[in-house]
C-alpha positions in Angstrom: -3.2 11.2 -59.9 0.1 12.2 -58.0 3.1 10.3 -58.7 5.2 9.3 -55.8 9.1 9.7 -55.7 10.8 5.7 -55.6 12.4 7.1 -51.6 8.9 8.6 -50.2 7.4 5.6 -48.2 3.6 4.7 -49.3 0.8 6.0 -46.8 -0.4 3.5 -44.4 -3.8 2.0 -45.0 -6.7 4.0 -43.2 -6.9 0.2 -41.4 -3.4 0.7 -40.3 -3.9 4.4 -39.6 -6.3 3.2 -36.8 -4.5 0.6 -35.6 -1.6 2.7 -34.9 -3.5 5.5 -33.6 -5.3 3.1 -30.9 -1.9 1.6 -30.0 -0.6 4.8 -29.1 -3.5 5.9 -27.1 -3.7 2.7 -25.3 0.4 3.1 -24.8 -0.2 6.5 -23.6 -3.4 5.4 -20.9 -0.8 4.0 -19.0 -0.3 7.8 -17.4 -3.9 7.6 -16.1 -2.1 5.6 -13.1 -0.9 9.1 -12.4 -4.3 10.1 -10.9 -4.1 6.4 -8.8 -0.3 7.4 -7.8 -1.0 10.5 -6.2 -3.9 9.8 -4.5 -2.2 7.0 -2.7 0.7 9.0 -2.1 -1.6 12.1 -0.8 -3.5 9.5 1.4 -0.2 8.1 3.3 0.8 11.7 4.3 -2.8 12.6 5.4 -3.0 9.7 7.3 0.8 9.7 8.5 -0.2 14.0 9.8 -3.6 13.0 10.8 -2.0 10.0 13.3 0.9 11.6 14.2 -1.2 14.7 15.4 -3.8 11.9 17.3 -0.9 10.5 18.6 0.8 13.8 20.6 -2.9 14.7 21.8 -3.1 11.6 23.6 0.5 11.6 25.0 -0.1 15.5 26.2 -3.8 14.1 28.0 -1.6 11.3 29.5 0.6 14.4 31.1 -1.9 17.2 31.7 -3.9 14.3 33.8 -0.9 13.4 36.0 -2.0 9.9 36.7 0.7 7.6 37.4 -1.2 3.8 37.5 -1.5 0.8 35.5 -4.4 2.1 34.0 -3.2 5.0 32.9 0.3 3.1 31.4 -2.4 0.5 30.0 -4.3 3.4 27.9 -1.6 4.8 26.9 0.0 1.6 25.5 -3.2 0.7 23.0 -2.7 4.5 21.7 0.6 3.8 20.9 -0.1 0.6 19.1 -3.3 2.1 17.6 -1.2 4.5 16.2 1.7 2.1 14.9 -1.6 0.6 13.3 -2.6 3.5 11.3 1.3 4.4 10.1 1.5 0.4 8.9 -1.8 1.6 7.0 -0.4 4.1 5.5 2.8 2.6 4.5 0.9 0.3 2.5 -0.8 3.0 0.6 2.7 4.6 0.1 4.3 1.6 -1.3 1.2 0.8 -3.3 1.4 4.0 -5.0 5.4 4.1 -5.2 4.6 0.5 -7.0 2.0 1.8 -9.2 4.2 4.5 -10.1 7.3 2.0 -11.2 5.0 -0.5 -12.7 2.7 2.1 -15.0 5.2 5.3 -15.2 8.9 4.9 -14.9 11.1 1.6 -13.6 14.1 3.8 -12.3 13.1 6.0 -9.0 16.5 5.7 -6.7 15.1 3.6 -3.7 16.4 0.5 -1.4 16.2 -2.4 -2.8 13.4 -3.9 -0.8 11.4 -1.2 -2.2 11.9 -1.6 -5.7 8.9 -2.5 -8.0 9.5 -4.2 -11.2 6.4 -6.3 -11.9 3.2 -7.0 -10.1 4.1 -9.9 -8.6 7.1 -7.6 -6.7 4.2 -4.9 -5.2 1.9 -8.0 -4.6 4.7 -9.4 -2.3 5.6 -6.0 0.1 1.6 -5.4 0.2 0.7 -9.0 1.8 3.7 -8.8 3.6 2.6 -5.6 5.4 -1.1 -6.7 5.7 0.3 -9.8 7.7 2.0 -7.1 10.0 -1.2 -5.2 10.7 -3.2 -8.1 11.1 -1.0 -8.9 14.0 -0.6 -5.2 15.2 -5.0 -5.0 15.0 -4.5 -8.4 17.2 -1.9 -7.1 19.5 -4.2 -3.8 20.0 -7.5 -6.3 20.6 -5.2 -8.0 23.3 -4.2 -4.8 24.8 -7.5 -3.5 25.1 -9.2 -6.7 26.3 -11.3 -7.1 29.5 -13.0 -10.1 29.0 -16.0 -9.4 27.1 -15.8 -11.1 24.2 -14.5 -14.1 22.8 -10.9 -13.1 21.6 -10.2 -16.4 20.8 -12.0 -16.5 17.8 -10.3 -13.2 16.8 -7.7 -14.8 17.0 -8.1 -17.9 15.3 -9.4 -16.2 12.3 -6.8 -13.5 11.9 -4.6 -16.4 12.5 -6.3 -18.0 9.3 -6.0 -15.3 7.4 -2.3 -15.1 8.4 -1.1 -18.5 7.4 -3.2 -17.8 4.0 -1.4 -15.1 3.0 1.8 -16.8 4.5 1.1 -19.5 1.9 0.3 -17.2 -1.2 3.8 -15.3 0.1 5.9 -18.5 0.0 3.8 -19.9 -3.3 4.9 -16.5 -5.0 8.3 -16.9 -4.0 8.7 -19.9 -5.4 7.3 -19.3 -9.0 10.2 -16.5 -8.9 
């Protein structure tokens, strides 16, 4: 038997050993979010290029075709706001990753206040908020393109729904806070 100096500190338990090993680990599976991070992060550029490059073909076709008509002005307009649809898109995957990022990594990336991410209910509140906005842009698009085939009433009467729901859960979150 060994005999232990009075200022060495006794060795944990094997019990205790475990514990603290699987409280570390579980600490450190935080970083997985890394893989979640830059996915989202890689998916908002791809879609950002991918739009923006969608976006210049059209305008260029509008040119090289030379047609000056309502039409024309009329296709050209539901580009644009197909377009603004896909970059709303993908500035909801940016600030979902930026938010993963500050909720799972590290609370102190330098960014404007609106954009800061300090608990769930923070990210929850800039994601609903920009769904509402491209509810109404996918609306606004419908509109645009409409010749009076279908029913967009009822489009819009359930995005409408949808609206004042998350509307509600915005303002019920706000309050809680």
């Amino acid at each position: 038997m060994q005999m232990r100096s009075p200022d060495q500190e006794p060795e944990p338990a094997p019990s205790t050993k475990s514990r603290l090993n699987l409280g570390r680990a579980l600490s450190s599976s935080r970083y997985i979010m890394v893989v979640a991070v830059i996915g989202a992060l890689v998916s908002s550029l791809a879609l950002i290029f991918y739009e923006a490059i969608v976006l210049v073909r059209g305008v260029v076709e509008v040119i090289r075709e030379r047609t000056v008509s309502p039409e024309a002005s009329k296709v050209l307009a539901v580009r644009l706001v197909e377009a603004v649809d896909v970059f709303l898109i993908a500035i909801t995957v940016y600030i979902t990753g930026l938010g993963l990022y500050a909720l799972f990594i590290e609370d102190s990336l330098s960014l404007p206040r609106w954009l800061e991410v300090h608990e769930l209910e923070d990210l929850k509140r800039s994601l609903v908020s920009l769904v509402i906005v491209v509810l109404a842009v996918l609306f606004l698009r419908h509109v645009m393109a409409w010749e009076g085939g279908y029913d967009i009433a009822g489009l819009g009467a359930a995005l409408a729904l949808v609206i004042v729901a998350l509307t509600f859960f915005l303002t019920r979150s706000g309050k809680q806070n």
